[in-house]
mmCIF file of the N, C-alpha and C atoms, coordinates in Angstrom:
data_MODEL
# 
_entry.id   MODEL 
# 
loop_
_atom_site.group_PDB 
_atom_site.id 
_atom_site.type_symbol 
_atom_site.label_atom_id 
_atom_site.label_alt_id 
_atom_site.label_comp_id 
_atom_site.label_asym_id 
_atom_site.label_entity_id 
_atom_site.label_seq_id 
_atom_site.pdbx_PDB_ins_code 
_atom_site.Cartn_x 
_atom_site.Cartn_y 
_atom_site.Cartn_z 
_atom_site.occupancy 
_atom_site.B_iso_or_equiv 
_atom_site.pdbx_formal_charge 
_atom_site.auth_seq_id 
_atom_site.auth_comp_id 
_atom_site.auth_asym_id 
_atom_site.auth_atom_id 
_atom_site.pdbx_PDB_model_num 
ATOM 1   N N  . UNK A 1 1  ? -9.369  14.861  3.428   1.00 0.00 ? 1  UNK A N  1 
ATOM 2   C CA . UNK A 1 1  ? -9.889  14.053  2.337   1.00 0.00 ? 1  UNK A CA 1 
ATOM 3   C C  . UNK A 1 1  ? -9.252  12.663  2.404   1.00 0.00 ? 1  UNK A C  1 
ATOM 4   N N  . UNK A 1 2  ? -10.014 11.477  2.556   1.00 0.00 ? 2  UNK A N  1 
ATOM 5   C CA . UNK A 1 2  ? -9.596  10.163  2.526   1.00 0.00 ? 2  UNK A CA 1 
ATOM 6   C C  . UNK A 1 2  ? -8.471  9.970   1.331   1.00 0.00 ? 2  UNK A C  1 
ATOM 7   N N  . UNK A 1 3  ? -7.848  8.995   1.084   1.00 0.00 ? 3  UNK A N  1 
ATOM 8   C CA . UNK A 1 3  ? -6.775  8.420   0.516   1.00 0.00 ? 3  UNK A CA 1 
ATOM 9   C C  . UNK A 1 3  ? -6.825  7.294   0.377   1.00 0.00 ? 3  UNK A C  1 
ATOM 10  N N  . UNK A 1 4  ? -7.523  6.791   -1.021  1.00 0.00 ? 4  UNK A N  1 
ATOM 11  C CA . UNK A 1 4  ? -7.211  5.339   -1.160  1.00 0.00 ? 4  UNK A CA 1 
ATOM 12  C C  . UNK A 1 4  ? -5.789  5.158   -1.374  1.00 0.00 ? 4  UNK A C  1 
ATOM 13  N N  . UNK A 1 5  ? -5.544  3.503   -1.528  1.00 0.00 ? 5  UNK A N  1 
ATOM 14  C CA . UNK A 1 5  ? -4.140  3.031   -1.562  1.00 0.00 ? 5  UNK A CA 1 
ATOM 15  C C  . UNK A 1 5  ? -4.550  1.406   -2.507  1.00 0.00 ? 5  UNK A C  1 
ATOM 16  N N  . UNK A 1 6  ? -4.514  1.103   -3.867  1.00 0.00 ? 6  UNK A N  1 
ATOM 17  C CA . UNK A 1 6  ? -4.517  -0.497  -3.882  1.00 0.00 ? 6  UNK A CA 1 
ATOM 18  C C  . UNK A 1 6  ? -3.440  -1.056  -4.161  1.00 0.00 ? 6  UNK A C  1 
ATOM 19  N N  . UNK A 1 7  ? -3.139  -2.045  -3.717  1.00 0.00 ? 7  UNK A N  1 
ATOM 20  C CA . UNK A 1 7  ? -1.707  -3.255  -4.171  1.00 0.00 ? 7  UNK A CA 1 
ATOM 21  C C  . UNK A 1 7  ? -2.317  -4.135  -5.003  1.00 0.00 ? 7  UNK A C  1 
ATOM 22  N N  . UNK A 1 8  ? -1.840  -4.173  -6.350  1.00 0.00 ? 8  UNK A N  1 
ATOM 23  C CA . UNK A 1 8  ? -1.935  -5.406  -7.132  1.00 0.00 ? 8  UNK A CA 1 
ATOM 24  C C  . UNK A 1 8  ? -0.965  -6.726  -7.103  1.00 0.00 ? 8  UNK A C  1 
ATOM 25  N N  . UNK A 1 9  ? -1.282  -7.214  -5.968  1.00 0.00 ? 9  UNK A N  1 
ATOM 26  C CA . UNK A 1 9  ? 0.003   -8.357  -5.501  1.00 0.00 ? 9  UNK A CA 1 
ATOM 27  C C  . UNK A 1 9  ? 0.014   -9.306  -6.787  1.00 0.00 ? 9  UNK A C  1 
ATOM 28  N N  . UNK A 1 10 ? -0.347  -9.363  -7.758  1.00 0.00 ? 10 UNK A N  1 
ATOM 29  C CA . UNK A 1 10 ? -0.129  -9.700  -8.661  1.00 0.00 ? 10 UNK A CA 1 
ATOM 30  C C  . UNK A 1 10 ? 0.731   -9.533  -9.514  1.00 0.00 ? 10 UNK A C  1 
ATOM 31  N N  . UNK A 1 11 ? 1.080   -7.993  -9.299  1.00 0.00 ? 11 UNK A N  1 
ATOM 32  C CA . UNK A 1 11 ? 2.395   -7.351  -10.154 1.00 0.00 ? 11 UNK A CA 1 
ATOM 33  C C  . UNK A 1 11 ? 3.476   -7.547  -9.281  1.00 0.00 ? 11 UNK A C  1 
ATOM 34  N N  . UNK A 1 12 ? 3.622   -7.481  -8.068  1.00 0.00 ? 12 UNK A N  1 
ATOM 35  C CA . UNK A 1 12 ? 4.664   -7.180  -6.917  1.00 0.00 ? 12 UNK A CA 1 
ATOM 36  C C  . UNK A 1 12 ? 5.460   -8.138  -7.148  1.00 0.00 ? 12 UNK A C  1 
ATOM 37  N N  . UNK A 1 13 ? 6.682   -7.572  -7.309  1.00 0.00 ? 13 UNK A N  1 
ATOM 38  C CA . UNK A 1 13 ? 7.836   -8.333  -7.111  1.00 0.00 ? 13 UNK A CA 1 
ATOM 39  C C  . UNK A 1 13 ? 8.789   -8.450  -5.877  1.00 0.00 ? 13 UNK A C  1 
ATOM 40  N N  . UNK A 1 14 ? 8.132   -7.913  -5.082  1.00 0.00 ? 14 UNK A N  1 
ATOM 41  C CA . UNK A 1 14 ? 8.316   -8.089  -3.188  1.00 0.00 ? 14 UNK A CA 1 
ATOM 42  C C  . UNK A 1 14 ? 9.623   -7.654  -2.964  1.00 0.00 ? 14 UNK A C  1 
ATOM 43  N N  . UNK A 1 15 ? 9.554   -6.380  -3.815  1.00 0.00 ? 15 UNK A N  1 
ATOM 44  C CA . UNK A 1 15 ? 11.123  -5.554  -3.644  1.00 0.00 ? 15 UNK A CA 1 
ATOM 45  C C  . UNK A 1 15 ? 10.932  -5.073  -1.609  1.00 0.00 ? 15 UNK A C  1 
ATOM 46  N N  . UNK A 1 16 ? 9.761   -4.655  -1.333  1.00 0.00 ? 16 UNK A N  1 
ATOM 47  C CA . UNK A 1 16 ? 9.217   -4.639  -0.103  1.00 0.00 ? 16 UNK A CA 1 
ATOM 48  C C  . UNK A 1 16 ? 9.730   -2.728  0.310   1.00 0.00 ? 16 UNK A C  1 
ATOM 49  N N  . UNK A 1 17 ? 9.653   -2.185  -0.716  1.00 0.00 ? 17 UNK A N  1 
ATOM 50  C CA . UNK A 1 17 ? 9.877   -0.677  -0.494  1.00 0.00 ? 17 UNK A CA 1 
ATOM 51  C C  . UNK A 1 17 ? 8.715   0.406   -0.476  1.00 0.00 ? 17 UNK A C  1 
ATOM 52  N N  . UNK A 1 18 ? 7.627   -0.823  -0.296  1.00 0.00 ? 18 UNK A N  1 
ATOM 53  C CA . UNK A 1 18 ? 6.073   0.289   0.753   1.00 0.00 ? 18 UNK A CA 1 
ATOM 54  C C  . UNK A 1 18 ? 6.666   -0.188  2.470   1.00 0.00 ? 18 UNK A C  1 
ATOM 55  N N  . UNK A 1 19 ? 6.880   -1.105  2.381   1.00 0.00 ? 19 UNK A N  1 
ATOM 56  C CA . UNK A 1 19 ? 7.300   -1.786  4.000   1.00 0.00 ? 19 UNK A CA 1 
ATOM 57  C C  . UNK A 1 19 ? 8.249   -0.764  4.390   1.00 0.00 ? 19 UNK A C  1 
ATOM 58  N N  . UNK A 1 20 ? 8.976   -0.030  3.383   1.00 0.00 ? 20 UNK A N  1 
ATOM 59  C CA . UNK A 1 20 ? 10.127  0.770   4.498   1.00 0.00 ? 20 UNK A CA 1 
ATOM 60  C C  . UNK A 1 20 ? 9.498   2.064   3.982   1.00 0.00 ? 20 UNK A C  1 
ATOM 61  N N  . UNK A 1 21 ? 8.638   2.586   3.482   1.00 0.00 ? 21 UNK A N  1 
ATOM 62  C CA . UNK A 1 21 ? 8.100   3.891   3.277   1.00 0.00 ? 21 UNK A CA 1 
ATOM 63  C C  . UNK A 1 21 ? 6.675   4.182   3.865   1.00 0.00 ? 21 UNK A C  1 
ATOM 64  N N  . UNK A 1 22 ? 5.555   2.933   4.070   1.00 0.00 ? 22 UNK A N  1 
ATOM 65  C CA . UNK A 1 22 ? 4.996   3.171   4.442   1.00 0.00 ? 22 UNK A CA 1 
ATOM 66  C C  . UNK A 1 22 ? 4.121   2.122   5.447   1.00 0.00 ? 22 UNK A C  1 
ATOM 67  N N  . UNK A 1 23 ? 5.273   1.791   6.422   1.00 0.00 ? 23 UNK A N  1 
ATOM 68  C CA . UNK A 1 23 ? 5.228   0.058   7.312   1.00 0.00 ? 23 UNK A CA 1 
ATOM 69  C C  . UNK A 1 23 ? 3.965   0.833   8.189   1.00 0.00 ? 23 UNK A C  1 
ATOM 70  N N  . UNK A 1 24 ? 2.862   1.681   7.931   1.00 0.00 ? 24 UNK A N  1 
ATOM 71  C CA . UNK A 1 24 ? 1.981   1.302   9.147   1.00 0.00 ? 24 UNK A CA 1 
ATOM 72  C C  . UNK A 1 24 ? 0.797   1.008   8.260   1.00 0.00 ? 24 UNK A C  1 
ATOM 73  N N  . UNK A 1 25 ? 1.031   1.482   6.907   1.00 0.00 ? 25 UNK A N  1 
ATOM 74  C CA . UNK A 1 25 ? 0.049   0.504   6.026   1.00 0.00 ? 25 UNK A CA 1 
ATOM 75  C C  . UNK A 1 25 ? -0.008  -0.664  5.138   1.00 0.00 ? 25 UNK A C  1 
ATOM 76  N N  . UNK A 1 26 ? 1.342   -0.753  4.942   1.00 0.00 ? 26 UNK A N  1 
ATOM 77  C CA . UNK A 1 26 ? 1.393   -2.114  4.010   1.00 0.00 ? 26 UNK A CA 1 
ATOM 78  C C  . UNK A 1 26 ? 2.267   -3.017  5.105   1.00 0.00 ? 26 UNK A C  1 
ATOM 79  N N  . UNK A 1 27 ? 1.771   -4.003  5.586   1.00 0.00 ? 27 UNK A N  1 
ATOM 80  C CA . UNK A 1 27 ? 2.654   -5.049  6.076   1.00 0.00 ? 27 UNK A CA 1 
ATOM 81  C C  . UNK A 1 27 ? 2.786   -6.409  4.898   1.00 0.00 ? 27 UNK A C  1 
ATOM 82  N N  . UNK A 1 28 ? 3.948   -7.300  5.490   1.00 0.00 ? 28 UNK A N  1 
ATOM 83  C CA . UNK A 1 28 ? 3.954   -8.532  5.017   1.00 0.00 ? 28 UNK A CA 1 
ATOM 84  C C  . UNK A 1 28 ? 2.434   -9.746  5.421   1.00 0.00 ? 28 UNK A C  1 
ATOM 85  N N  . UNK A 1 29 ? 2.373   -10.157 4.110   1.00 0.00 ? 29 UNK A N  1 
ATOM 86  C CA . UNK A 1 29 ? 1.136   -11.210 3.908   1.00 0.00 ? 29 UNK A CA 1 
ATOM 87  C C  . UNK A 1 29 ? 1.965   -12.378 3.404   1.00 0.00 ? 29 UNK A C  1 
ATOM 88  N N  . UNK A 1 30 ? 0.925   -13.044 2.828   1.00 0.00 ? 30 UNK A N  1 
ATOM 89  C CA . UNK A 1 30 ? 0.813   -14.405 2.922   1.00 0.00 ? 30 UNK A CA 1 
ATOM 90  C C  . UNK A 1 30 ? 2.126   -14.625 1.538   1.00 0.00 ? 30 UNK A C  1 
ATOM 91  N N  . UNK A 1 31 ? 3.040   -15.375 1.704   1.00 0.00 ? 31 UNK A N  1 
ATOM 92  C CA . UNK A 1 31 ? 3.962   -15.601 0.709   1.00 0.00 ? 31 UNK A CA 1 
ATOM 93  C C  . UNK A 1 31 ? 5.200   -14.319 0.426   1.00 0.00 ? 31 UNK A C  1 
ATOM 94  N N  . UNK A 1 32 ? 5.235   -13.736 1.627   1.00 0.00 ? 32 UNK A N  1 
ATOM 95  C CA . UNK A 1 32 ? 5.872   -12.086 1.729   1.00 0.00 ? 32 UNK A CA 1 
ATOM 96  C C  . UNK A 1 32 ? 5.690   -11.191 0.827   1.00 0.00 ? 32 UNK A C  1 
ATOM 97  N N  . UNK A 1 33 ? 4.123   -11.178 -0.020  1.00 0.00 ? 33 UNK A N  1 
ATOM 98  C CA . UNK A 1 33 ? 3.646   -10.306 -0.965  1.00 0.00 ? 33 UNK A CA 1 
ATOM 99  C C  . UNK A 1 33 ? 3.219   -9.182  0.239   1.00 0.00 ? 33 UNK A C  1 
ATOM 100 N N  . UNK A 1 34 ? 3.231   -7.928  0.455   1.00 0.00 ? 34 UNK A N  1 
ATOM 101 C CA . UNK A 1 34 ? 2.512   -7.544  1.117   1.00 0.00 ? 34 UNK A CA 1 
ATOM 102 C C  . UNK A 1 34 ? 1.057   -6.656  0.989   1.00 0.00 ? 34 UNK A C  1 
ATOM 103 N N  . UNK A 1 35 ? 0.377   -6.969  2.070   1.00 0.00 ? 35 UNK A N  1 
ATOM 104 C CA . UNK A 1 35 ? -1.546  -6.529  2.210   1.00 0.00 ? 35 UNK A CA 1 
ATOM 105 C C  . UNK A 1 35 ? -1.561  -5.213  3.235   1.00 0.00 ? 35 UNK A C  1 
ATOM 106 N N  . UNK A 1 36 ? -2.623  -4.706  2.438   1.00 0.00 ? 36 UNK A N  1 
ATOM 107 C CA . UNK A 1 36 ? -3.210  -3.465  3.535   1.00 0.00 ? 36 UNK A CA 1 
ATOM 108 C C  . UNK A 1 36 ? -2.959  -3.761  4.684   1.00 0.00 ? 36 UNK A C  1 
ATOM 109 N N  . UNK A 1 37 ? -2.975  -3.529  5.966   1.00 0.00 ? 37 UNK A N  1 
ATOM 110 C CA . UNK A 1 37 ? -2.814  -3.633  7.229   1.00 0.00 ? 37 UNK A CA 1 
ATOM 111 C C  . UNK A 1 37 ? -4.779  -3.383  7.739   1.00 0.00 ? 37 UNK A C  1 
ATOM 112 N N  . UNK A 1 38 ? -4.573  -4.152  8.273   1.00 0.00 ? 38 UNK A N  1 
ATOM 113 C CA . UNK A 1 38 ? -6.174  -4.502  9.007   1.00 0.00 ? 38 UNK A CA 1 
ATOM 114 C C  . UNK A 1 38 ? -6.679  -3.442  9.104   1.00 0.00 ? 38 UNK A C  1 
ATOM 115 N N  . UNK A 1 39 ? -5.909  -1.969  9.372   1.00 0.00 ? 39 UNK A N  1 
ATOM 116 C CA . UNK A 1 39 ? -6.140  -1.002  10.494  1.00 0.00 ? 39 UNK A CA 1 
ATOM 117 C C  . UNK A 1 39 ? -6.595  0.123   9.649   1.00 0.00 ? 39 UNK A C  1 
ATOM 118 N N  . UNK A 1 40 ? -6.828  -0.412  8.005   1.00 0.00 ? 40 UNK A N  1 
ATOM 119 C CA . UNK A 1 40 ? -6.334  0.705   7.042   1.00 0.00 ? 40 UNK A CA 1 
ATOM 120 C C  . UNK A 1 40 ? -7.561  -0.130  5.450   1.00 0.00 ? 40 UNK A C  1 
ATOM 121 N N  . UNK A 1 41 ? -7.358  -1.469  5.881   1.00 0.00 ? 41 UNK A N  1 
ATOM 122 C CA . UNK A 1 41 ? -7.624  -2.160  5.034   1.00 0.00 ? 41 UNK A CA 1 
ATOM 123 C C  . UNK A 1 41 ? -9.658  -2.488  4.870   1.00 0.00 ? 41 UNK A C  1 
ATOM 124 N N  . UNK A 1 42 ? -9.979  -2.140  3.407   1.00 0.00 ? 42 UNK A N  1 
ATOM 125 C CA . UNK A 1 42 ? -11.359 -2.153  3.146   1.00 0.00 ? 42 UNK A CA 1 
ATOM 126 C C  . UNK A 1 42 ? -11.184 -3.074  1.603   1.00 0.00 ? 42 UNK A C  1 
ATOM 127 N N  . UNK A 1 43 ? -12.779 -3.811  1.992   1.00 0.00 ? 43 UNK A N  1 
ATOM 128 C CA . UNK A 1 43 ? -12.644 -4.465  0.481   1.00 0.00 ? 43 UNK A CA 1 
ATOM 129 C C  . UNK A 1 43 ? -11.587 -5.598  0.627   1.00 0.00 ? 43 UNK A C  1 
ATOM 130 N N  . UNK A 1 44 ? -10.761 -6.280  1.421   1.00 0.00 ? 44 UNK A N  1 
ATOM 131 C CA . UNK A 1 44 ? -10.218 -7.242  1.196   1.00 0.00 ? 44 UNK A CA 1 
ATOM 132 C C  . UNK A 1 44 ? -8.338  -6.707  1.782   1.00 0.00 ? 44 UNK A C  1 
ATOM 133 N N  . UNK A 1 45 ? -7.830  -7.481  1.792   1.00 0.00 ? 45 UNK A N  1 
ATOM 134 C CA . UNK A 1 45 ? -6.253  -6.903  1.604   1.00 0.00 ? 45 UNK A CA 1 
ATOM 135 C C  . UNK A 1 45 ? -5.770  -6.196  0.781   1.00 0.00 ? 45 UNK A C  1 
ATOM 136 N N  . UNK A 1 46 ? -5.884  -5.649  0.032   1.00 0.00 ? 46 UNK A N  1 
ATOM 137 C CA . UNK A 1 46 ? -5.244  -5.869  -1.481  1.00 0.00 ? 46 UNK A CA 1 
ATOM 138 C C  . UNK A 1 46 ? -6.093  -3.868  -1.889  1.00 0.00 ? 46 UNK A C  1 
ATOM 139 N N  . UNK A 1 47 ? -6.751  -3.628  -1.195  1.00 0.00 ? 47 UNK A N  1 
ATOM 140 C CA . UNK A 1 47 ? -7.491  -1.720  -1.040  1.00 0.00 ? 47 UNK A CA 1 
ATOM 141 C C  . UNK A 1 47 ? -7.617  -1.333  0.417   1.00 0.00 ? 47 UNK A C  1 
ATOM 142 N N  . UNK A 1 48 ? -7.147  -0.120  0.550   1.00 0.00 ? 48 UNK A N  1 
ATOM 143 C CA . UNK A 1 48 ? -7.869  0.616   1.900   1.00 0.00 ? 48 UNK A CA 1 
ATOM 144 C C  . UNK A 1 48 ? -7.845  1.912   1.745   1.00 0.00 ? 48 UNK A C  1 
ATOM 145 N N  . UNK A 1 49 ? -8.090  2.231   2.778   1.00 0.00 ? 49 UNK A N  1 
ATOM 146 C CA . UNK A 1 49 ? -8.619  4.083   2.890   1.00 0.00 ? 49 UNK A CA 1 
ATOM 147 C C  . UNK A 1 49 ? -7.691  4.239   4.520   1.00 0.00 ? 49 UNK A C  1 
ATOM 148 N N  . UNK A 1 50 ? -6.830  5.340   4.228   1.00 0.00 ? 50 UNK A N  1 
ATOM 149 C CA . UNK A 1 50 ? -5.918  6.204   4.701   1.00 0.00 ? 50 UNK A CA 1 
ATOM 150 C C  . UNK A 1 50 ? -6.078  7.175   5.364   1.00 0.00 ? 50 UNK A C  1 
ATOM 151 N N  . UNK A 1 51 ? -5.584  7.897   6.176   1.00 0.00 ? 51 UNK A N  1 
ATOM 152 C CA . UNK A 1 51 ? -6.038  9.344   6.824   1.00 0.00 ? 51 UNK A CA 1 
ATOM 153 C C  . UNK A 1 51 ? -4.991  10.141  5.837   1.00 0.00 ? 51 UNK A C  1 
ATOM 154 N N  . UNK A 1 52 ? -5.405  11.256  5.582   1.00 0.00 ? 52 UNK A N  1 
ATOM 155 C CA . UNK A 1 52 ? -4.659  12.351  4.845   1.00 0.00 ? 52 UNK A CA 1 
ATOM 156 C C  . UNK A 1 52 ? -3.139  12.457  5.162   1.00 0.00 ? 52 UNK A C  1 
ATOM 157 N N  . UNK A 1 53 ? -2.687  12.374  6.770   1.00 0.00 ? 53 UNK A N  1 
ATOM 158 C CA . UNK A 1 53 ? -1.295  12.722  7.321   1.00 0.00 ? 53 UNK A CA 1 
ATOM 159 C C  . UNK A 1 53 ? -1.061  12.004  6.596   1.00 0.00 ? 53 UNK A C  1 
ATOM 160 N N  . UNK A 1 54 ? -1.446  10.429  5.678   1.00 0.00 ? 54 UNK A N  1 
ATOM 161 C CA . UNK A 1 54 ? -0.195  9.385   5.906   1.00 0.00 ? 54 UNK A CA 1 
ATOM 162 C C  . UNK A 1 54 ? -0.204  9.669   4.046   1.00 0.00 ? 54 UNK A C  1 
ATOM 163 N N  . UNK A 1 55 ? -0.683  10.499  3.312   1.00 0.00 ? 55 UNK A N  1 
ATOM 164 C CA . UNK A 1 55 ? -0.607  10.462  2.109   1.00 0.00 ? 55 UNK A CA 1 
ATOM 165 C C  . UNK A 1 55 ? 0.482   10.070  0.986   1.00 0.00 ? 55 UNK A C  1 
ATOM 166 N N  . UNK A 1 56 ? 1.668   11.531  2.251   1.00 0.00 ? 56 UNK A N  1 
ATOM 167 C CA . UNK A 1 56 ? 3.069   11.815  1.688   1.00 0.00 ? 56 UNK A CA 1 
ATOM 168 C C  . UNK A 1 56 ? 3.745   9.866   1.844   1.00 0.00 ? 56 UNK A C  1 
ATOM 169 N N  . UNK A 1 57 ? 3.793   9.255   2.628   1.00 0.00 ? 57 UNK A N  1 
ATOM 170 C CA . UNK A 1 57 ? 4.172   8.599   2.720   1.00 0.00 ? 57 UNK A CA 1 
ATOM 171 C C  . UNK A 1 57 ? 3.979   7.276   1.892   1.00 0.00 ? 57 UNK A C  1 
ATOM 172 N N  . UNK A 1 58 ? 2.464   6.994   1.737   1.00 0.00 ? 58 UNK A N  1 
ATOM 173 C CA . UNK A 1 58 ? 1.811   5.642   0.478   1.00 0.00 ? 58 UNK A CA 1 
ATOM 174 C C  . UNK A 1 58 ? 1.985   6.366   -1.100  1.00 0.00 ? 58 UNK A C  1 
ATOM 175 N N  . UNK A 1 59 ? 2.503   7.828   -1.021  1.00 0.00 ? 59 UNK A N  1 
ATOM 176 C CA . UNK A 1 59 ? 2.832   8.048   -2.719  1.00 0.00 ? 59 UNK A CA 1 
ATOM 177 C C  . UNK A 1 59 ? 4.360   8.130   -2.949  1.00 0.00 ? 59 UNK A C  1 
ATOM 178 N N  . UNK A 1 60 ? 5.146   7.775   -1.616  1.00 0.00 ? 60 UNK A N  1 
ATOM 179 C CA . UNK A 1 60 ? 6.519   7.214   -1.811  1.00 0.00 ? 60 UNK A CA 1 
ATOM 180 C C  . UNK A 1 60 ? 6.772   5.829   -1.672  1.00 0.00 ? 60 UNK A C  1 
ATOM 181 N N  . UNK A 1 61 ? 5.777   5.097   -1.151  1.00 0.00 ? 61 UNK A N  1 
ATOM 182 C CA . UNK A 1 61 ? 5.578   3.990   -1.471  1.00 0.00 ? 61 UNK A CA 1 
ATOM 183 C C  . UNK A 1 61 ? 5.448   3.615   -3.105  1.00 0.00 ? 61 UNK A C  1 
ATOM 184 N N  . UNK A 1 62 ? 4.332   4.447   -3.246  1.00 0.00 ? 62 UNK A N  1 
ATOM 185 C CA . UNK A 1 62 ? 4.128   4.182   -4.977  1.00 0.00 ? 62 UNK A CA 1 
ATOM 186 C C  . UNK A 1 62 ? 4.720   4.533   -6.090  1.00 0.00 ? 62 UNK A C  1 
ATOM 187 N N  . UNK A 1 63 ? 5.782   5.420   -5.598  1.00 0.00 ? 63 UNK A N  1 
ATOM 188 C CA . UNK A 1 63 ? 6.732   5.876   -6.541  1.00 0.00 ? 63 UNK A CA 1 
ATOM 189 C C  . UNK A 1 63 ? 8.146   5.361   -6.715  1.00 0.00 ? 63 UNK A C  1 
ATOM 190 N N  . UNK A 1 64 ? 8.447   4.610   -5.500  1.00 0.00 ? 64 UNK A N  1 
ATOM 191 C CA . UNK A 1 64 ? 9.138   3.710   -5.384  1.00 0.00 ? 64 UNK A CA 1 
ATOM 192 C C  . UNK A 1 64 ? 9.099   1.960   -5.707  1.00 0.00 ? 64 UNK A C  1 
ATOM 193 N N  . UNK A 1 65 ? 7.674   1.407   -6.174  1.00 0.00 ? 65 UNK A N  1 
ATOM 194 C CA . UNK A 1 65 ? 7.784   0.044   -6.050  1.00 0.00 ? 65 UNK A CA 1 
ATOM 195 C C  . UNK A 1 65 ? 8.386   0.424   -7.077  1.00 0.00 ? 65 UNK A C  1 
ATOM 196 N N  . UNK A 1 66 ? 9.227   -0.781  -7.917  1.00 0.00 ? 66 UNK A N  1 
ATOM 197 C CA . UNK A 1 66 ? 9.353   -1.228  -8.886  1.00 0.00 ? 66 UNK A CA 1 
ATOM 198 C C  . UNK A 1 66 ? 8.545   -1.922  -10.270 1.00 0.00 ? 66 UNK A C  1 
ATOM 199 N N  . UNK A 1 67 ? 7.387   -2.924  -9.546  1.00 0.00 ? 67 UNK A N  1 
ATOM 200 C CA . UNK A 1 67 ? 6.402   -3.176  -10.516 1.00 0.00 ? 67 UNK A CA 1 
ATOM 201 C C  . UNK A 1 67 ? 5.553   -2.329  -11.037 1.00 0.00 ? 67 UNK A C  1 
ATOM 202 N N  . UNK A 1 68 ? 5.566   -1.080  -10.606 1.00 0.00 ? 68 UNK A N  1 
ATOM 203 C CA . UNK A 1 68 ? 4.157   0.105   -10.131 1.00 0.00 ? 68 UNK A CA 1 
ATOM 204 C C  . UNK A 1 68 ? 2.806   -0.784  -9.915  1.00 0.00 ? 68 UNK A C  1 
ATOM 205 N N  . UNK A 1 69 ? 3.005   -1.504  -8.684  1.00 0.00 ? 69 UNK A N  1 
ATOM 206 C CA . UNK A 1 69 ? 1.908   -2.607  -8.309  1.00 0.00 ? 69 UNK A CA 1 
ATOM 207 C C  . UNK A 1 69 ? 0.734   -1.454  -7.314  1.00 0.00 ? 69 UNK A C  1 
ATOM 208 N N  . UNK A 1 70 ? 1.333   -0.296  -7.135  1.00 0.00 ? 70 UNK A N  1 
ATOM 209 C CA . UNK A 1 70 ? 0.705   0.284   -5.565  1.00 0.00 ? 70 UNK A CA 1 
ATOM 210 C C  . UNK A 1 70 ? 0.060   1.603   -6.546  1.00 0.00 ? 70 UNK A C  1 
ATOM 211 N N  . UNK A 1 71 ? -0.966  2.228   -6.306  1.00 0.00 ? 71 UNK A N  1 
ATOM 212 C CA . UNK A 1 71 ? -1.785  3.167   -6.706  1.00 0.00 ? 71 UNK A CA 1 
ATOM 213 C C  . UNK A 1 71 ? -2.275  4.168   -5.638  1.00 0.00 ? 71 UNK A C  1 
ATOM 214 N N  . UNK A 1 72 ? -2.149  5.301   -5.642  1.00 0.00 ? 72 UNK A N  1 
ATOM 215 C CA . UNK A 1 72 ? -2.899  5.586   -4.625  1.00 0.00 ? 72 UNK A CA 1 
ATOM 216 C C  . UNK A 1 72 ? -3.290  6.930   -5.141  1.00 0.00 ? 72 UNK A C  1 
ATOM 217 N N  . UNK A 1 73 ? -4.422  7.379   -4.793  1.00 0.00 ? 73 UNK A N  1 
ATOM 218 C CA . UNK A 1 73 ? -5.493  8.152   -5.103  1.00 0.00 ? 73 UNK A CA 1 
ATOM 219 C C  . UNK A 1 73 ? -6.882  8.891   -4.111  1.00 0.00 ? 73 UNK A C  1 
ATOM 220 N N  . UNK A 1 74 ? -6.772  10.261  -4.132  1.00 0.00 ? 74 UNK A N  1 
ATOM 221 C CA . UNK A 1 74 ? -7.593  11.074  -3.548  1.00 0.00 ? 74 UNK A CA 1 
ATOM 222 C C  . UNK A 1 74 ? -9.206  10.508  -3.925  1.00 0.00 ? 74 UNK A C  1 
ATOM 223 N N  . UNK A 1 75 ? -10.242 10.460  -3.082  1.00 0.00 ? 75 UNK A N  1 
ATOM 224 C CA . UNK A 1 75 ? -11.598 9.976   -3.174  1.00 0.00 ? 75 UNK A CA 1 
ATOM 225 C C  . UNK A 1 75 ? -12.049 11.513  -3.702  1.00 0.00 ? 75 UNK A C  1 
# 
């Protein structure tokens, strides 16, 4: 089952603790806010769709930001 993921770089306070939980989907963007990764990324930077393996990993991303900028959710 797919796995969305969105970043509200709006909230992010670029603590950057998806980058060390889940660096093959969130990289650094523009102003070191970080964006979906190309490879992952739908709808813009900022949403994408995931393969299932990487689930465990973008909901320790999200449980870890600080702003709760990162969401992620079963389709």
């Amino acid at each position: 089952m797919p796995v969305r993921v969105r970043i509200d770089r709006s909230k992010c306070v670029v603590a950057h603790f998806c980058l060390f939980y889940a660096p093959t989907v969130f990289i650094p963007g523009d102003g070191g806010k970080p964006v979906v990764s190309a490879e992952y990324a739908a709808n813009g930077v900022e949403e994408g769709v995931v393969p299932d393996d990487l689930y465990e990993q973008v909901k320790e991303a999200e449980r870890h930001c600080p702003s709760r900028a990162i969401r992620v959710y079963r389709e």
